[in-house]
C-alpha positions as CSV (number, residue, x, y, z in Angstrom):
1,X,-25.1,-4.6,5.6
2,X,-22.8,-1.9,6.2
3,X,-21.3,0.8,4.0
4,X,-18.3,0.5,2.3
5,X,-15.7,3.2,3.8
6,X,-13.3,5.0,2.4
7,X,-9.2,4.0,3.6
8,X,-6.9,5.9,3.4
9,X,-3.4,4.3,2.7
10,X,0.1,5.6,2.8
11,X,3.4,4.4,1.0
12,X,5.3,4.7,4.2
13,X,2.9,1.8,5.8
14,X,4.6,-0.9,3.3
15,X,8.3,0.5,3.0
16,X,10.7,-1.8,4.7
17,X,13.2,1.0,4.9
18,X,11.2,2.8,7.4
19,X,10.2,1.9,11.4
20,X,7.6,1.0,12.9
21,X,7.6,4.6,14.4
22,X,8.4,6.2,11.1
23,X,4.7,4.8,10.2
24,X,5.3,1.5,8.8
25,X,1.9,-0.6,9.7
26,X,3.3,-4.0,8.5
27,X,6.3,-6.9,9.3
28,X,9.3,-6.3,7.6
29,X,8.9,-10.0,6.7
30,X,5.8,-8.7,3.9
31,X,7.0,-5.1,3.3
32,X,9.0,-4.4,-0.2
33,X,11.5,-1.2,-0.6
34,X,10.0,2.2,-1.5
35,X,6.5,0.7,-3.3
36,X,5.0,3.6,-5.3
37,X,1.0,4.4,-5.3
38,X,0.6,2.7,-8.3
39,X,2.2,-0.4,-7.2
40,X,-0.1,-0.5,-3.8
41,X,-3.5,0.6,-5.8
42,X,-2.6,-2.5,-8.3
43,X,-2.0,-4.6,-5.0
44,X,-5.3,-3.3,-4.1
45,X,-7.4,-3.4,-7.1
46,X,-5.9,-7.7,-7.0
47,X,-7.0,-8.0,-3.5
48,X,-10.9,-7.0,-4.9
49,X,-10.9,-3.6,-3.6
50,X,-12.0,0.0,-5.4
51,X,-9.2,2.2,-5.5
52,X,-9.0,6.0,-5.7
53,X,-5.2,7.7,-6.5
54,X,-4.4,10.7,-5.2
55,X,-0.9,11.4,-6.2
56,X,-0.6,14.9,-4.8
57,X,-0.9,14.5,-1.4
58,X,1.4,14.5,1.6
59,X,1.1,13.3,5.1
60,X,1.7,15.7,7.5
61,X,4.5,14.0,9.2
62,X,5.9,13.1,5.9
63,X,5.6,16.5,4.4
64,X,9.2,16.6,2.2
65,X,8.1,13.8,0.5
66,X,5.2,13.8,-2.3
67,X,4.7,10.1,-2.9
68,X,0.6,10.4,-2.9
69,X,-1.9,8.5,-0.8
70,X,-4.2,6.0,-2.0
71,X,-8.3,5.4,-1.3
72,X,-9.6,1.7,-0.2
73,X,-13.7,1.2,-0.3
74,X,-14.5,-1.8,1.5
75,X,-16.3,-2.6,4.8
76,X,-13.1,-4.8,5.9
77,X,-11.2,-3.2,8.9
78,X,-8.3,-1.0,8.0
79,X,-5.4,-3.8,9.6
80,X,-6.7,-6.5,7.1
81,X,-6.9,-4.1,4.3
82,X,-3.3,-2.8,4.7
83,X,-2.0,-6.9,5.3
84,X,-3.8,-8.0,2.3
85,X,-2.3,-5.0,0.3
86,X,1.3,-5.8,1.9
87,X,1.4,-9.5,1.0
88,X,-0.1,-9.1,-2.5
89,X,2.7,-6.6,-3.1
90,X,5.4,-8.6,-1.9
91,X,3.9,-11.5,-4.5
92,X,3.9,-8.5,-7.5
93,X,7.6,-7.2,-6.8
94,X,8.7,-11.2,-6.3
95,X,7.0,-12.2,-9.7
96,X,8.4,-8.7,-11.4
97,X,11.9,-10.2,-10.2
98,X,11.5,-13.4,-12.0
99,X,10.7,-12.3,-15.1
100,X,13.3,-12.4,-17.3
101,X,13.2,-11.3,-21.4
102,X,14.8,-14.3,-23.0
């Protein structure tokens, strides 16, 4: 059995605004606009996974902006992690959508 690693996942790699050189890891198609940390760890934690926010941190090509990073555990490789992440948030901001007070 192997050991759970620890991911590290960016904002950027599930913001439809950016490119695919700008860091984006995913299809526009399952990407949502400007997802925050805690969106993406609750993404996360529905996917199954253990999830560690750090909120502080910037990327170093992404220095001017302080939107955090969050920690994946799991023995999955990082590609399935980050699609798994990307779909289930596209399901959470299209259910937040629907919901209306009546």
């Amino acid at each position: 059995m192997e050991r759970e690693r620890k991911i590290v996942i960016w904002p950027f790699f599930f913001d439809s605004s950016k490119s695919r050189r700008e860091g984006r890891r995913v299809p526009r198609s399952i990407c949502v606009e400007n997802p925050t940390i805690e969106e993406i760890a609750e993404a996360a934690r529905k996917c199954g996974y253990k999830v560690e926010i750090d909120g502080e941190a910037k990327h170093p090509a992404h220095w001017f902006e302080s939107k955090g990073r969050i920690f994946v555990y799991s023995e999955d490789k990082k590609t399935v992690i980050v699609k798994r992440i990307a779909t289930k948030l596209k399901e959470l901001r299209r259910g937040r959508g629907r919901k209306r007070s009546s």
